[in-house]
N, C-alpha and C positions, 0 to 999 in steps of 0.2 A: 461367673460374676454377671456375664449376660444376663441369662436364664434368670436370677435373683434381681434386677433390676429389673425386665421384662413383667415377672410376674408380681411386682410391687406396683407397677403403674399400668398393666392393660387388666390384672387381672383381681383390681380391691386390694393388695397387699397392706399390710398396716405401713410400713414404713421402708423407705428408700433406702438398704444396705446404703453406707458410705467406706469408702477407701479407706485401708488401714493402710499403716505406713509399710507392713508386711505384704498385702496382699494386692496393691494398687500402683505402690511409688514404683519409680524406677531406680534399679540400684545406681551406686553414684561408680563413674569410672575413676579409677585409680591411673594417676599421669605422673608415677612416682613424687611424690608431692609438689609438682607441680597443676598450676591452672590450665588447663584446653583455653587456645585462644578463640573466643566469641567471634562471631562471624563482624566485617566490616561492614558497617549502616552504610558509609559512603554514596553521594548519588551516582549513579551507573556501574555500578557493583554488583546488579543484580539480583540483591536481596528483596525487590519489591518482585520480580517475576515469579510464577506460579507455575506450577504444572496441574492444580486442579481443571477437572473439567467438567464445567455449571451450564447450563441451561436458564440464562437470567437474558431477559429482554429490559430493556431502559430507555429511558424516555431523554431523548439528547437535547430539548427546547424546543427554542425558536430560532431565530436566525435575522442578522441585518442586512440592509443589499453589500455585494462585493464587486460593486462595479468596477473597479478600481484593479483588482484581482483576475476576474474575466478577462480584461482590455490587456491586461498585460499577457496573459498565458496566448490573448491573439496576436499575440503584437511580437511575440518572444520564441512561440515555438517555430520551430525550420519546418518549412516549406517546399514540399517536392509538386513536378506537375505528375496532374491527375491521370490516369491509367485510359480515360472517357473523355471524348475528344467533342469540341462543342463548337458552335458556331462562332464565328470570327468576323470583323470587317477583314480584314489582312493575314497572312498568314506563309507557309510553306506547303502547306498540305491542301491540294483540292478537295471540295465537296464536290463530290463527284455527281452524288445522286440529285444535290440541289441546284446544279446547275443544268442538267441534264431537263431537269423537272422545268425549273425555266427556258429551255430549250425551245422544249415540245410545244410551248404559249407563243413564241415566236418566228413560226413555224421552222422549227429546228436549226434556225440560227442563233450562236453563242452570244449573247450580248454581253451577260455579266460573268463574271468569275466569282465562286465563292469560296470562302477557306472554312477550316477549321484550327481551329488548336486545342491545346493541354492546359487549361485554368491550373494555377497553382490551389495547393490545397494545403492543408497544417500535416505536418507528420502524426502518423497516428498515437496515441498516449495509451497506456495501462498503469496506472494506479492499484498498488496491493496495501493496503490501509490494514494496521495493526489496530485491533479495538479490546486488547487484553487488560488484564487489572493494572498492571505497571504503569500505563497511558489513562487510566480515566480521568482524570484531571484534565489532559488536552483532547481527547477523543472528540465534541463536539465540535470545537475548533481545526479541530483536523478533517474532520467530514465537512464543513463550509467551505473548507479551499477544493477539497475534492468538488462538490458542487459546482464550485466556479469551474472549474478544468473540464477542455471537451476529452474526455477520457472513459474506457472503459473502467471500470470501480469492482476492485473485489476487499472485504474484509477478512481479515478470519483471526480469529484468537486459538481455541482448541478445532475451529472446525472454518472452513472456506463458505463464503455468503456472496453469491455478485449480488450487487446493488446498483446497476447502470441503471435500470428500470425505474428505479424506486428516485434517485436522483435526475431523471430528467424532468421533470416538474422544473419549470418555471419559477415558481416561488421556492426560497429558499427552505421555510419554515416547515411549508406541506413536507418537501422536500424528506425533512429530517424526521419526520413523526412519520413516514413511512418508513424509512432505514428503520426506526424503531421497535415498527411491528416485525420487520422481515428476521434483522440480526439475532441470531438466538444466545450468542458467546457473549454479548457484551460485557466487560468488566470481571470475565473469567481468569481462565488458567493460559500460558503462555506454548503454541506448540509449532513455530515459525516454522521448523524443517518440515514438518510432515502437512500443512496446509499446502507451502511451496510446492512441496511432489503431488498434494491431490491436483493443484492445478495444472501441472505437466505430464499427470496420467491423462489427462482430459482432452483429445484430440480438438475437441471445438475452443475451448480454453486455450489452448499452445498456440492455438495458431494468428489469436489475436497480439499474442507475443512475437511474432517472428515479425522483425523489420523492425520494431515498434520504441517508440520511447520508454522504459521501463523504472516509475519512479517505486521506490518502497518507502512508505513511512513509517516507521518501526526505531524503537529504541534497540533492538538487535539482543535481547536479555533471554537467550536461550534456556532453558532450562534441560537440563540430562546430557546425552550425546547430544555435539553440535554435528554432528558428519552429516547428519542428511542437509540440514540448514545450507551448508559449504558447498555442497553439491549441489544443490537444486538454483542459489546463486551462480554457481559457477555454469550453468545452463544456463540462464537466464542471463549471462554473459553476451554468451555465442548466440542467443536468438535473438537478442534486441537491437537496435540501432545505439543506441546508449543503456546505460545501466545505472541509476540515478539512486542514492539513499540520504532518506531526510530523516533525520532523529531529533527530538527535541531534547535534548541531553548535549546535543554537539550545539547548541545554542551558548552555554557556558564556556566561557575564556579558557578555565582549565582543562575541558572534556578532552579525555584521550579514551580512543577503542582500545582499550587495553583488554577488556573481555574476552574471552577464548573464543565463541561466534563470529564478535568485528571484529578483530585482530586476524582472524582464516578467511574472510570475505572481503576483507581490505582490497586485497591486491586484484579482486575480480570488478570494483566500482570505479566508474568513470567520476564520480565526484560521491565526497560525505560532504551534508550539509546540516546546518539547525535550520529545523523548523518547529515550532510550537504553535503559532498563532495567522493570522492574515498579513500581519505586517513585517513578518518574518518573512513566510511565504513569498512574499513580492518582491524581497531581495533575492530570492533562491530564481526565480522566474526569469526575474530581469539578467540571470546569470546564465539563463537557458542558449543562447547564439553562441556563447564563447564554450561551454563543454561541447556541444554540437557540432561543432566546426571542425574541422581538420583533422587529424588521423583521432584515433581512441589513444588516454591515456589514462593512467589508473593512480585512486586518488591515494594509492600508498605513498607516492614520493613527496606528496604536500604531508601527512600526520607523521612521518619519519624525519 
């Protein structure tokens, strides 16, 4: 039927064989007379996830400022002091070399003392942003909050993209019509587990993970086996400081992870949250002290 189709349109043929109901349909399954029941449309059921995998670049707009968003992710994320010790009025720790240095001006008598200390700094962020067909509806709004956030940025749908680069631009807009040139998956095929593992094959990659705040924004709509998916979360457990998942799907009253992916990664998240837009996002933010705080717990025992 190929062949016969091929040589009607590259090579003059008069006219396009069509499908007989013999030679084209497919036969009908016999369910002892009963109906096969049709898949469920429901939202987060999974029906919109894909597994094709396209090479489609898209153009995500513009963008309005997020001030409002920014102040909060500074205001919200925990704070460790810095590894790099700095100049002080006061302190525990001698500058040894600076006072020494003022020494030598005085002919080697001590007059002043100098410290140093440990500036506090934000804990470090990684952001893994789902840009697959299931989400294109919120994808550009999801990359504005990523924009606000001092975070490392990766996306991936059938294939893993950082975009820290592309998002550090200052304006929000440039911002996005960069991500646009770089992302190749956008509005593809869905392939969570196996992006998760390219980035934990990646020794330079893993290791922005380790310590690290660990948000995923993803509606979690696996497609095929979830095992890698469950396992590469379940890493990304043990290396982060926290393990954070934002779905816009958990933004609905009714949303339950009942999916075969969240329902095996439940019990590895320190919080499920909705996020869809900016002003969602700022409540998930302003939520960031209280999951950060005190020992880890996991957000199976709040969706049970």
């Amino acid at each position: 039927m190929f062949d016969r189709v091929f040589d009607a349109w590259f090579r003059g043929g008069a006219q396009l064989p069509s499908l007989s109901d013999d030679e084209g349909s497919a036969p009908a399954a016999s369910s002892g007379g009963q109906d096969l029941p049709s898949g469920d449309p429901r939202e987060g059921g999974g029906i919109e996830a894909s597994a094709l995998s396209v090479r489609k670049r898209r153009d995500f707009g513009g963008a309005g400022p997020a001030h409002a968003l920014r102040a909060a992710f500074a205001a919200n994320l925990p704070a460790v002091p810095s590894r790099r010790r700095r100049p002080a009025r006061s302190g525990r720790v001698l500058d040894m070399r600076r006072t020494l240095r003022q020494a030598r001006r005085t002919d080697g008598e001590i007059v002043d003392l100098h410290w140093t200390t440990r500036p506090q700094r934000p804990w470090r962020m990684l952001i893994l942003l789902d840009v697959s067909g299931s989400l294109k509806e919120h994808t550009p709004s999801l990359l504005r909050i990523a924009h606000a956030a001092p975070a490392e940025v990766f996306t991936f749908g059938t294939r893993l993209t950082r975009i820290t680069r592309e998002l550090a631009t200052a304006d929000a807009g440039r911002a996005l019509q960069a991500v646009s040139r770089t992302v190749p998956d956008a509005d593809g095929g869905t392939a969570i587990g196996a992006a998760m593992q390219e980035f934990q094959d990646n020794p330079r990659y893993l290791a922005l993970a380790r310590g690290a705040l660990i948000v995923v924004i993803s509606d979690g709509l696996e497609r095929g086996d979830c095992t890698p998916m469950v396992k590469a979360v379940e890493r990304f457990a043990r290396l982060g400081h926290r393990l954070i998942w934002w779905s816009p799907l958990a933004c609905a009253p009714s949303y339950r992870p009942v999916t075969r992916g969240m329902a095996a990664v439940l019990g590895h998240l320190d919080q499920l949250g909705g996020v869809r837009d900016e002003s969602s996002a700022l409540d998930q933010v302003l939520m960031l002290p209280a999951v950060t705080a005190g020992p880890r717990r996991s957000a199976w025992r709040h969706w049970t």
